[in-house]
N, C-alpha and C positions, 0 to 999 in steps of 0.2 A: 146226148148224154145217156148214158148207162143209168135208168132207176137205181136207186139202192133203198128197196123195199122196207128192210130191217131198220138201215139209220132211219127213213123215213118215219117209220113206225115209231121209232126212241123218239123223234122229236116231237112226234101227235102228241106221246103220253106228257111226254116232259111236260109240255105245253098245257094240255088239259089238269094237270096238276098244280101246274105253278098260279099263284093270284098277281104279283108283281114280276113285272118283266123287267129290264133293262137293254137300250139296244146300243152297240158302241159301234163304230168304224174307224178307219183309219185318220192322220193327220192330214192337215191337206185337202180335204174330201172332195173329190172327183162328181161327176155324172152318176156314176153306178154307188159311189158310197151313201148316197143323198137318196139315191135314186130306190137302191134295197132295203136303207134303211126303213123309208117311208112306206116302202112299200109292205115293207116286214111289220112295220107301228098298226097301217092299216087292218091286215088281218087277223092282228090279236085282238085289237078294238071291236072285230065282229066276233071274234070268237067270247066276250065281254072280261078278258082280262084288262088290267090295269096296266100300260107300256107306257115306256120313256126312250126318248131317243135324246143320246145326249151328244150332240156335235158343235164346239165353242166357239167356231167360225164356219159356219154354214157359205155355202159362196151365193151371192147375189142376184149371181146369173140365174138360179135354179127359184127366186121364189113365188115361182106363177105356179108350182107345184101344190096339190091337193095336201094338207099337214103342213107346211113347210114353216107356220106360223105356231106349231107345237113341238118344234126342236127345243131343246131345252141349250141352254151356251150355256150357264152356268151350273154347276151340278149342286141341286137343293137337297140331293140324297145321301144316302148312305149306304157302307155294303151288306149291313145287314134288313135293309129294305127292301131287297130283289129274292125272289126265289130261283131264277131264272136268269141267266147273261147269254144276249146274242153277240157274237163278236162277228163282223161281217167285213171282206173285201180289203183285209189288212196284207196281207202276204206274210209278214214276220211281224212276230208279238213287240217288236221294238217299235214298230210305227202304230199301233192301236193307241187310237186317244183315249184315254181313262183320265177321271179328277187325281189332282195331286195328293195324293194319299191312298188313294183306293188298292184297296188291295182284289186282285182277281183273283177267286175263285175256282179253278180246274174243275174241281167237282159239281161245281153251277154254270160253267161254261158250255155252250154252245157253238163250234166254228162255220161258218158255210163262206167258201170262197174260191177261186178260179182262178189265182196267180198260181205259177208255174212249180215255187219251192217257195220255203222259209219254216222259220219255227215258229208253231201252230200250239195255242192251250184249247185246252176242253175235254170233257167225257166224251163229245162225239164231235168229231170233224168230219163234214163232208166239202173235198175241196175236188173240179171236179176241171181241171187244169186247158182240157177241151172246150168250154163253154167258152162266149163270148162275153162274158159278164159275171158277175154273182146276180144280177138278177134273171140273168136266163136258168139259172141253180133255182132260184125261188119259183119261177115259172114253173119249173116241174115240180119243185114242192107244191104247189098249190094246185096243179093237177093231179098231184096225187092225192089231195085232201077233198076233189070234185068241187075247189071254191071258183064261186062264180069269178071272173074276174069281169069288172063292170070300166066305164069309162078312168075310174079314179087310180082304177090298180092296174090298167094297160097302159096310160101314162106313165107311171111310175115306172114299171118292167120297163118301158120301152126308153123309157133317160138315160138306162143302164145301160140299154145295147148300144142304144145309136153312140152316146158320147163316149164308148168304149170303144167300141168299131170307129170311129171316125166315121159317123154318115155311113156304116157297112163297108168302107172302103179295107178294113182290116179286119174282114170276119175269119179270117183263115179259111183252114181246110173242109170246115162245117159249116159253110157259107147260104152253102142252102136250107139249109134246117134251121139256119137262122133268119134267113130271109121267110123263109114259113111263118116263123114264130113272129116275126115283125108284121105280115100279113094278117093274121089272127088277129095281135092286137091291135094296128090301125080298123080294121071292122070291129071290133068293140068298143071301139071310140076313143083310144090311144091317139093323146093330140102331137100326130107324128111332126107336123109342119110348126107348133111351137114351138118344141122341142130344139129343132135344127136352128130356126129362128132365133132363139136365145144363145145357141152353142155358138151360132155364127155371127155373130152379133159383133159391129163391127165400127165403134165411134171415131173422132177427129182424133184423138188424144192417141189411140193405137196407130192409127194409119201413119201418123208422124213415127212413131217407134217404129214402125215396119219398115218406113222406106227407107232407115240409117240400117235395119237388121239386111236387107235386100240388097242394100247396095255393097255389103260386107260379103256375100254368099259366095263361097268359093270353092270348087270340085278336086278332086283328087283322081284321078280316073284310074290309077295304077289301084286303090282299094274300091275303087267305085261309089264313090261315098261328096254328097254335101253336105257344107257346113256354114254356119254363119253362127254370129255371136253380137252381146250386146253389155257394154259397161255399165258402171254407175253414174259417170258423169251423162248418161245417153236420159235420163231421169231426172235428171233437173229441170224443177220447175213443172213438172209433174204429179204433182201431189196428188194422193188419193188412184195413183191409175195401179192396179193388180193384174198384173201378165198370166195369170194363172187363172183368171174368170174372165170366160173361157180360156183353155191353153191354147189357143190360136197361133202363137209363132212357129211350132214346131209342127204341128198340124200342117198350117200354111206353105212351110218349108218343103214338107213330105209328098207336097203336091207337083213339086216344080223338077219333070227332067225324068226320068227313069233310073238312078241311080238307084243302089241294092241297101245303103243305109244314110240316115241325114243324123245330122247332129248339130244340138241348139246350145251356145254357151253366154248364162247371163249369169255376167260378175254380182254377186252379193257381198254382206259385210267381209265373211271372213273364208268366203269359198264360192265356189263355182258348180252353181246349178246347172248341171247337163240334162237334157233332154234326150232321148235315142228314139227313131223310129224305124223302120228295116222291111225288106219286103221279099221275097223270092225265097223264104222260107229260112233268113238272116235270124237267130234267139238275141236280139239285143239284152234280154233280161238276165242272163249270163254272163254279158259282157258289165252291165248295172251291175250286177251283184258281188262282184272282184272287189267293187269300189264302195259295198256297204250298201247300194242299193237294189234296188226289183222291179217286180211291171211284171207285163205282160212281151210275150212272145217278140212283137208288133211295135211297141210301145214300151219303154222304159228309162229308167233316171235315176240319178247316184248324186250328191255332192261330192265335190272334191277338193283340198286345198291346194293354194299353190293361183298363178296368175294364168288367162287365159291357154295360150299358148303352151305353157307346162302341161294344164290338161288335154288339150287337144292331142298332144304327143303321145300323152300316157292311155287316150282312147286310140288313137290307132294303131300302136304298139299292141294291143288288145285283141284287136280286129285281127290284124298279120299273123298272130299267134291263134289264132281259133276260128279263122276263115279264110 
């Protein structure tokens, strides 16, 4: 990543001016939303301002994290209570979680984030599309501000890479530089092996889901592409299981064959949750973003209406025309 000195600078001042913070990220919240936001909480709390991270479904998987018991789910504030709004790791302002009513602020906004496009608020947006993470984005913010980063805050960074990369398996073209920066903070005490531990984490209740998703997995070899998919009736009697802590199907999928992109389709109420992942330099987030949604390069997802097999059409349809 290219420094930018200046925004940097805007955000020191912001920062040493403001007394209340607010931190938001996206819907959903991923490894790296959880991961920067806490990491972001931490360093205002040394710097001794007053932050809140407000995220209304924290996932599960992540709460062996340092903070992760000062997330706030429901929002006790107001928007005249912040001086300061960090929006972190959203990609398009349509997916930042905000309270029902809250109005954001542009002029108190704050952006830092690594998805590739979307529409971005704030007085200063540093988005920095190369990184592996938003918290590889904060990483360097935090070297540029000479803050120590100690055991609590190389964990945090490092939730963000690994669970964004899949394990580094999708660092792209900066692979190195981010294996560096992963080096760095495992020798600060980044708990790299829990981390993965929890990502991979892998109980009786999935492993039945996975072997009806496995045994559906079917190749395409003319687009070069797997696929598998999984209904609602595949849920029954399942109560309480979340496919999305960890994302483990799609991951999982990505692993199997050398194909150039995999695609994950699971039926919901009233649409179809696609999953894309892609490798040999495939921008699935292009092909997500046709359909409403985004990601990353490597990694991305759209809803769709309509019943499986409709959508599967209308992603390779997609594919043929842009690949």
């Amino acid at each position: 990543m290219k420094i930018d000195n200046k925004k940097f600078n805007r955000i020191k001042k912001e920062i040493q001016e403001a007394k209340r913070i607010l931190i938001l990220s996206h819907r959903a919240p991923d490894g790296d939303a959880v991961g920067s936001s806490l990491a972001l909480h931490t360093f205002l709390k040394r710097q001794k301002k007053k932050s809140v991270v407000f995220i209304s479904q924290p996932p599960q998987f992540l709460k062996f994290l340092p903070g992760f018991d000062e997330i706030q789910r429901k929002p006790l504030f107001k928007n005249d209570n912040f001086d300061l709004i960090f929006a972190l790791d959203y990609a398009n302002k349509e997916r930042l979680e905000k309270p029902q009513d809250f109005q954001l602020l542009s002029r108190k906004t704050i952006t830092i984030d690594h998805h590739i496009s979307g529409k971005r608020v704030g007085k200063i947006k540093i988005v920095d599309s190369k990184a592996s993470s938003t918290t590889e984005v904060l990483y360097y913010f935090f070297k540029f501000q000479k803050t120590k980063i100690d055991k609590k805050l190389a964990t945090l960074l490092l939730t963000g890479i690994l669970t964004d990369t899949v394990g580094l398996s999708q660092s792209g073209q900066n692979h190195r530089t981010v294996e560096k920066i992963v080096g760095e903070l495992a020798i600060a005490g980044g708990d790299l092996f829990k981390i993965m531990a929890a990502y991979q984490n892998f109980d009786f209740k999935r492993a039945k889901i996975l072997a009806k998703f496995l045994e559906r997995a079917e190749s395409d070899e003319k687009l070069n592409l797997i696929y598998s998919y999984l209904l609602k009736s595949d849920f029954n009697g399942e109560k309480g299981l979340n496919l999305s802590e960890p994302p483990m199907f799609p991951d999982f999928l990505s692993s199997i064959g050398e194909a150039k992109v995999y695609i994950t389709l699971i039926e919901q109420k009233d649409r179809i949750k696609v999953s894309l992942r892609s490798r040999n330099g495939i921008n699935v987030a292009k092909i997500a973003k046709k359909f409403g949604g985004g990601g990353h390069k490597y990694a991305a997802g759209c809803k769709i209406k309509g019943d499986i097999f409709e959508v599967l059409k209308k992603i390779k349809k997609e594919l043929k025309k842009n690949f």
